[in-house]
C-alpha positions as CSV (number, residue, x, y, z in Angstrom):
1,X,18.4,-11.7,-9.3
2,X,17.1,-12.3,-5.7
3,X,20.6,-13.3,-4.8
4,X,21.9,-9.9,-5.9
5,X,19.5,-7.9,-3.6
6,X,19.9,-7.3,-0.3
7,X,16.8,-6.5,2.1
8,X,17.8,-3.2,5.0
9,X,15.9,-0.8,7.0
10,X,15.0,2.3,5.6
11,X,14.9,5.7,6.4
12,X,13.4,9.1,5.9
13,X,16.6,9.7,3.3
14,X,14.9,6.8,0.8
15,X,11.8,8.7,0.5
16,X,12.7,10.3,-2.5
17,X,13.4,6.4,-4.3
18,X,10.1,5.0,-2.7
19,X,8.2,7.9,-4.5
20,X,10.0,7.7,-7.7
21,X,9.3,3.6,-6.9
22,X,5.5,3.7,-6.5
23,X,4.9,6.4,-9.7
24,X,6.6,4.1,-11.9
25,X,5.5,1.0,-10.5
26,X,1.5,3.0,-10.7
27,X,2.3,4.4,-14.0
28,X,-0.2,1.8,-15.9
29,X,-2.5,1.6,-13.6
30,X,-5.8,3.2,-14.7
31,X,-7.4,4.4,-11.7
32,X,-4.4,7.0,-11.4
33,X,-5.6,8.8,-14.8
34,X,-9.3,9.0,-12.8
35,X,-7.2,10.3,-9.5
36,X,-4.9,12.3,-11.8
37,X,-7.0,14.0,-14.8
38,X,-4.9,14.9,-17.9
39,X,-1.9,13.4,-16.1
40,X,-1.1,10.1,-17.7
41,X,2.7,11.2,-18.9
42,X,3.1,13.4,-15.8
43,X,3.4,12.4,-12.1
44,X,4.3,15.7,-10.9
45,X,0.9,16.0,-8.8
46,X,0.5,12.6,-7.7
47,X,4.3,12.3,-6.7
48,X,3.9,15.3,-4.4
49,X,0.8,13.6,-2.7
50,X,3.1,10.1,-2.7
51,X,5.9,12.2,-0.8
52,X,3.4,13.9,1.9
53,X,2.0,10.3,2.3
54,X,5.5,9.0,3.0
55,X,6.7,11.3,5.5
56,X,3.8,11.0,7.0
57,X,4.1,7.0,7.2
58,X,8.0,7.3,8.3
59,X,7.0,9.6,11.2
60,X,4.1,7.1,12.5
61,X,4.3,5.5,15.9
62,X,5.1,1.2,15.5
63,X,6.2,2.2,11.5
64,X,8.5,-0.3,10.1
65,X,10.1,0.4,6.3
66,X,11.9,-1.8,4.3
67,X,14.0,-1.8,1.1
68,X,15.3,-3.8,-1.6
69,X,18.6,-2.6,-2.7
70,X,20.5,-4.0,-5.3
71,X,23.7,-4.8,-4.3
72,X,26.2,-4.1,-7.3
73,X,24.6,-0.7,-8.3
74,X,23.5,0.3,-4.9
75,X,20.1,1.5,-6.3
76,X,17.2,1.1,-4.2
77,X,14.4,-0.7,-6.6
78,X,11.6,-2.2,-4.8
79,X,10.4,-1.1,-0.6
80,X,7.6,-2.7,1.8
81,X,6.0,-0.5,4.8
82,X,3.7,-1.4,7.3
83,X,2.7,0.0,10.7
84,X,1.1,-1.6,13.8
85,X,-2.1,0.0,15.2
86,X,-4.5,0.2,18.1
87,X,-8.0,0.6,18.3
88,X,-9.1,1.7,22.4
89,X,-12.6,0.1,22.6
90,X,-13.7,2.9,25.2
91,X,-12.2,5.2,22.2
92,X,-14.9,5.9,19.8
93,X,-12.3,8.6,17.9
94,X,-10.7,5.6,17.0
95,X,-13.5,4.5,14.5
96,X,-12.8,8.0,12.6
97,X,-9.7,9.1,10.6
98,X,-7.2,10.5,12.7
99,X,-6.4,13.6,10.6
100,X,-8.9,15.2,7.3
101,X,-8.5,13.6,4.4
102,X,-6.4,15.5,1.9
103,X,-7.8,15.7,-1.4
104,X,-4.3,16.0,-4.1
105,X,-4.2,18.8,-6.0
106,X,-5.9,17.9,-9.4
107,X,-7.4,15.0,-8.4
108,X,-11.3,14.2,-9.0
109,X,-12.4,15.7,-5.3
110,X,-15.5,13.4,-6.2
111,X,-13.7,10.2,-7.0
112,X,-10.8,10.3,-4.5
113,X,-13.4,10.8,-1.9
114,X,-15.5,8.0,-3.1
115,X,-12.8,5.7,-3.1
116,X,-11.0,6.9,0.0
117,X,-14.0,6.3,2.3
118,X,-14.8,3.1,0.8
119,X,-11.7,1.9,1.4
120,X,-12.1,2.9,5.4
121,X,-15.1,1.4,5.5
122,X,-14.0,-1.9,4.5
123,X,-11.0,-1.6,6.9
124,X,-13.0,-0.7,9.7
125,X,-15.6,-3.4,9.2
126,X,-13.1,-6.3,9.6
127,X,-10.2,-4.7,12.0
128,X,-12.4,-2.2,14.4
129,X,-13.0,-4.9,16.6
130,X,-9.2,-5.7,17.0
131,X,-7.2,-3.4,19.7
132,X,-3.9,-4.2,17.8
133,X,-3.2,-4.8,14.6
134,X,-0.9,-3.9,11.7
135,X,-1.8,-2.4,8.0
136,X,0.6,-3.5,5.3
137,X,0.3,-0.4,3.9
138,X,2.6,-1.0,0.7
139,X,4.8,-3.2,-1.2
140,X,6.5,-2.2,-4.9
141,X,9.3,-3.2,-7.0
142,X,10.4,-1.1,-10.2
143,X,8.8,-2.7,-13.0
144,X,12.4,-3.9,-14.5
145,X,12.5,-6.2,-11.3
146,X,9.4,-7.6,-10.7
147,X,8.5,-11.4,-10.9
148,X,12.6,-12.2,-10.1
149,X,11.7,-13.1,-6.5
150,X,11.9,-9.1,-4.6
151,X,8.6,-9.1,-3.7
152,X,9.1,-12.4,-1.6
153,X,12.0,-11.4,0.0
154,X,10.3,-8.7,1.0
155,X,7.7,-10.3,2.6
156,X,10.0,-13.3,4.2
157,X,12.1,-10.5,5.6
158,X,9.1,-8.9,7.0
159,X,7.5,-12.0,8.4
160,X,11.1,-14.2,9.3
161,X,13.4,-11.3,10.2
162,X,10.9,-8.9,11.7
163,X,8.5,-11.3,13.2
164,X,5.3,-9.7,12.7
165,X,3.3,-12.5,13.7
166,X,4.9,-12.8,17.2
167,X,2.6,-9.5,18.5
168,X,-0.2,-12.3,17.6
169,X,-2.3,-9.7,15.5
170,X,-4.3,-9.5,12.4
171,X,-2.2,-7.6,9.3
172,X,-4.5,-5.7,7.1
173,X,-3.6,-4.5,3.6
174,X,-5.4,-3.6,0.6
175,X,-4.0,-5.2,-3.4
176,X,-4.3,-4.7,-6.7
177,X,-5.9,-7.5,-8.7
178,X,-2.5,-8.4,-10.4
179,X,-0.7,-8.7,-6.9
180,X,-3.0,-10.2,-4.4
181,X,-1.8,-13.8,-5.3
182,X,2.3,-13.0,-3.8
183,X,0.0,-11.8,-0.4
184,X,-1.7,-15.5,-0.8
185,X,1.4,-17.3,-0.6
186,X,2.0,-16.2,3.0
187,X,-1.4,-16.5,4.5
188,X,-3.3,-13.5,3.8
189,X,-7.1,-13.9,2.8
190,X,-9.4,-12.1,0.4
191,X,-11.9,-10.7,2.6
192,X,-13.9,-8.3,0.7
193,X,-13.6,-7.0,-3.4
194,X,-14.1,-3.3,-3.8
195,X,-15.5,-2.9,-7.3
196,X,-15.4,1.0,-8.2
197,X,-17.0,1.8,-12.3
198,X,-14.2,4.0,-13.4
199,X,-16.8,4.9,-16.4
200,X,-19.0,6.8,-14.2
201,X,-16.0,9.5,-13.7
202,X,-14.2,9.8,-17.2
203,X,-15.2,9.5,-20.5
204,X,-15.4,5.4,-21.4
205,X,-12.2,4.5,-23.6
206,X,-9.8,1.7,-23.8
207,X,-8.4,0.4,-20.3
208,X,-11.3,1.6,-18.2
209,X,-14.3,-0.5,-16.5
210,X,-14.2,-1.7,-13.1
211,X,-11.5,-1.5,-11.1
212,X,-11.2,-3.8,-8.5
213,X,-9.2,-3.4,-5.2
214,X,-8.8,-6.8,-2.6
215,X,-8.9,-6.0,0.5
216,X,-7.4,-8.7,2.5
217,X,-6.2,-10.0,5.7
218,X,-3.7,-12.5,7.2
219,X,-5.2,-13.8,10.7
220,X,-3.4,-13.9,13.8
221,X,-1.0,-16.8,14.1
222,X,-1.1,-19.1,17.0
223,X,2.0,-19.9,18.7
């Protein structure tokens, strides 16, 4: 399959595919129907907040997307996007979000800000003291393709094509429990496990429990 697939640069006309990409690719994933109450067969809301999240990402300073397009069918089925960053040590505005955080319509206000802010707290514990440095700030494949090899050639575009690790800085990204292993394979490091009760905000029933979210990092390479 890897053969078949060819890795290009993307642009603000595949934000419709990445949206559709990371809904389906998110569709089992439990701590959506927390984010999402009542919205397990419908990703109306959370696909609006995907797309807002994209264009946001696509307009960002030092953005690079990327995406997996089959090359018989022309369909686009899996997409990678990262972005490089700066903290300015005499810049204490840096240590604080740069814009509010938006809360998606119908999501649990209290939940999404729980997990939101944990989330920013982990990341600014181990990148703060790092002026530059990129986030890795997705990576999906439609569920059809996954574990055929897109996902790596992804990440050796990134990394061989791209060369990330020439600006000599940290990359920070944050992975499910079923995905961290791929990041493993090309030198990032588990760092810190955010454990969140998904119990304590929806009524206990098959599939829920702790969710857990890896929050890793790949050191600087030395030349």
């Amino acid at each position: 399959m890897a053969d078949l697939v060819d890795i290009l640069e993307a642009d603000h006309s595949d934000i419709l595919a990445f949206v559709d990409i990371t809904t389906i690719a998110l569709r089992d994933n439990r701590i959506n129907d927390v984010l999402f109450p009542g919205s397990i067969d419908d990703s109306i809301h959370s696909s609006a907040y995907m797309r807002w999240l994209m264009v946001l990402g696509f307009d960002e300073p030092g953005s690079r997307n990327l995406k997996a397009v089959h090359r018989l069918t022309g369909k686009v089925i899996g997409f990678a996007r990262l972005a490089l960053k700066r903290f300015r040590p005499d810049d204490s505005q840096q240590l604080a979000p740069k814009r509010p955080l938006k809360v998606p319509e119908d999501a649990d206000e209290v939940f999404f800000r729980h997990y939101s802010g944990s989330l920013h707290e982990s990341y600014l514990k181990y990148m703060a003291g790092t002026e530059y440095h990129w986030v890795w700030n997705s990576l999906y494949v439609l569920p059809a393709y996954q574990r055929k090899g897109i996902g790596t050639l992804l990440m050796v575009h990134a990394f061989v094509e791209k060369s990330i690790d020439l600006n000599d800085s940290p990359i920070w990204l944050m992975a499910q429990n079923k995905g961290y292993k791929l990041y493993e394979r090309f030198g990032f490091e588990v760092v810190e496990d955010l454990d969140i009760d998904l119990s304590q905000y929806t009524a206990p029933f098959a599939g829920y429990g702790i969710h857990r979210t890896r929050c890793m990092v790949r050191p600087a390479q030395k030349r």
